[in-house]
N, C-alpha and C positions, 0 to 999 in steps of 0.2 A: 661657392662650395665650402669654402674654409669656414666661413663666419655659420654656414647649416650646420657643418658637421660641430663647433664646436659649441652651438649654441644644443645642440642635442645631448654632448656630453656633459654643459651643465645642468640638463633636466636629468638625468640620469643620477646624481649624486643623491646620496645616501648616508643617513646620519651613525649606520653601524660601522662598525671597524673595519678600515678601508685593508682591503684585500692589493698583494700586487702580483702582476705576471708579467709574463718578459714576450717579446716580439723580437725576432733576431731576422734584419734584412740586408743587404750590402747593397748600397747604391751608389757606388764609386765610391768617391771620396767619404773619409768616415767623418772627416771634421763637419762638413756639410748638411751629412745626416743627422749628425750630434745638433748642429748649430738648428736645424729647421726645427727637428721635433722635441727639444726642450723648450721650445713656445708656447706649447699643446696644453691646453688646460687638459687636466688626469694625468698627462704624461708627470713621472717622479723623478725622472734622467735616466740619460743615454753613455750607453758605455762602448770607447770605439773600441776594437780588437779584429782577429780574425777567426774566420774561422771554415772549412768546407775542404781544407787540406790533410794530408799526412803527417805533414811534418810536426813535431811535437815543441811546442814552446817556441815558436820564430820570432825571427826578430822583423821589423819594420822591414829594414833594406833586403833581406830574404823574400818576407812576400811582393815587395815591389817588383824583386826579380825575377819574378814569375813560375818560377821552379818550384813550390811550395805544393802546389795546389788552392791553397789557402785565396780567399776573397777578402779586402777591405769588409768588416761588416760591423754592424754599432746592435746594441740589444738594446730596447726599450722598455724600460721598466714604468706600467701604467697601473692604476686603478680603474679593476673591469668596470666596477659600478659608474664610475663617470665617462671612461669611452671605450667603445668595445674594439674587437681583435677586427674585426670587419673595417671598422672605421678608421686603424690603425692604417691598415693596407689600403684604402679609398687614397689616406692622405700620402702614403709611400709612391703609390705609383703614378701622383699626379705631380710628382716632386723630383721625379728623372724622366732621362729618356728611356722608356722601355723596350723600342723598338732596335737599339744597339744591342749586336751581341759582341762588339768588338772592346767596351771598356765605357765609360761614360765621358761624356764630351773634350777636354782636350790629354785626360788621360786612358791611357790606351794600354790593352793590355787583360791576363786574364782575371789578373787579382782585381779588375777594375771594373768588371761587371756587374748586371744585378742578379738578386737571386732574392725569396725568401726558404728560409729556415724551418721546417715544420716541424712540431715532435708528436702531435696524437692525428688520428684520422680526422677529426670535428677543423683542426687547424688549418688541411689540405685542404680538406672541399672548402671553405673560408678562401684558402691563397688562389685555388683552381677559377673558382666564381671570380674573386676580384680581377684577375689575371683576361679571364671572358670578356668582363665587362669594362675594362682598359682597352684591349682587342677591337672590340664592337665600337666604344667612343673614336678611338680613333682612326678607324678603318684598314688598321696595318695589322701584320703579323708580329706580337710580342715576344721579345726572345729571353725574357725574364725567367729565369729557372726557379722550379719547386722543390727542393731540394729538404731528407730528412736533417736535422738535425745533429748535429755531434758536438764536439767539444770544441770552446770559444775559447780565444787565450785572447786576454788584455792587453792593449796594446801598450806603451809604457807610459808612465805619466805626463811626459814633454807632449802628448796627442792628446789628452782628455782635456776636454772644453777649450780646446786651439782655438777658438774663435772670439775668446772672451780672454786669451790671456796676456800677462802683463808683462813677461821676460821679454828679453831684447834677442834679437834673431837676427842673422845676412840675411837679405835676400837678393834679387838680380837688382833691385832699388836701392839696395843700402841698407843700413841698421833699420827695423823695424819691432815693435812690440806687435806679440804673438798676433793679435785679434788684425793690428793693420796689415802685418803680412796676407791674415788668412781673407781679407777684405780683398785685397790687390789680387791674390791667387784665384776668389770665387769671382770676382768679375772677368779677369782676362784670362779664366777658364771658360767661358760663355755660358756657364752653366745657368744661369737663370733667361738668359738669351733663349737658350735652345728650349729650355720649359714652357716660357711664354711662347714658343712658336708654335708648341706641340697643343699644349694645351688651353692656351687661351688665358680668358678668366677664371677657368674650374683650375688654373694652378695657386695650390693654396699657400705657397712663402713668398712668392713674386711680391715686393714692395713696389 
C-alpha cells in the first residue's frame, strides 16, 4: 500500500512552484506521527502540538492530564502536487488503531485519541470517505473523530523530531539520547504490534 501510494505521489510532481498545505490529525502519540510521516515523499514536515481543546497555550503535562480538552496532534505540511489530502489520510489511518476510542495503544486517555482536523467542506467529505473506507477494510466500527478545525499550539521544542534527537534524557532504562528513548517507548508501546495486527501489510511504517 505504502510503496502504491508513494510511487503515485512521485508521478504526481510538478516542475511549477511547489505549493504547501497542512493536514492536522492526532493519533496518539505525536512523536510517532511526526516520526512515520516525515518519511512521505511530498510530505515537507510535521509539527507536534495540540490542538481540539479550550484551553489556550497548554502546556504538555496539562494536556496529558486530560483536563484540557486538547488531543496530542501533529500538522502535516505537504505538497498537493506530489501527494494529495486523500492520500495523506489512506496513510493516517493505516498507521493507528482506529477502532480505540479509549487513547491509542498503551497510552490511554482523552488527549490520546484519534481524530482528524477539517477546515473547508471539500476536506470533510475527504476525512468522511476515508474514515468509510477504513470501517469497510476492517470490518469494525471506527471511532475516529471529524472534528472542525481551530487553533493548534506547538508543543515546545524538547517534542519536535523526538525521534531523531540527540539530548540525553532519564528514562525507566537509564540515560538515554532522545531518538533511543523514543525507540524503547514505540516498541514497548506495542504500537507497531497492534498496527501490524490490524492491518496487515496495507500497514504502511511497519518495518
Amino acid at each position: 500500500m505504502l510503496r502504491m501510494i508513494l510511487s503515485l505521489a512521485l508521478l504526481m510532481a510538478s516542475p511549477a512552484v511547489a505549493k504547501t498545505s497542512i493536514a492536522t490529525v492526532a493519533g496518539g502519540c505525536f512523536w510517532c506521527v511526526e516520526a512515520d510521516f516525515e518519511s512521505v515523499p511530498g510530505v515537507k514536515g510535521v509539527i507536534s502540538g495540540f490542538t481540539g481543546g479550550k484551553t489556550r497555550n497548554p502546556t504538555y503535562k496539562e494536556v496529558k492530564g486530560g483536563k484540557t480538552g486538547h488531543y496530542e496532534a501533529a500538522q502535516i505540511f505537504y505538497d498537493p502536487a506530489r501527494i494529495s489530502y486523500e492520500q495523506i489520510l489512506e496513510l493516517f489511518f493505516r498507521s493507528v488503531d482506529p477502532t480505540d476510542a479509549g487513547g491509542q495503544f498503551c497510552d490511554r486517555g482523552s488527549s490520546y485519541r484519534t481524530a482528524i482536523f477539517v477546515k473547508t467542506a471539500a476536506e470533510k467529505a475527504a476525512a468522511e470517505a476515508a474514515k468509510a473506507k477504513a470501517q469497510a477494510a476492517l470490518g469494525r466500527k471506527v471511532a475516529t473523530m471529524i472534528l472542525p478545525a481551530g487553533p493548534f499550539y506547538k508543543a515546545g521544542e524538547e517534542h519536535q523530531n523526538y525521534y531523531r534527537g540527540k539530548h540525553i534524557v532519564l528514562t525507566r532504562r537509564g540515560l538515554k539520547t532522545q531518538a533511543g528513548a523514543y525507540a524503547f517507548y514505540r516498541k514497548a508501546c506495542g504500537r507497531d504490534q497492534r498496527v501490524k495486527q490490524l492491518w496487515g501489510s496495507a500497514a504502511p511504517f511497519i518495518h
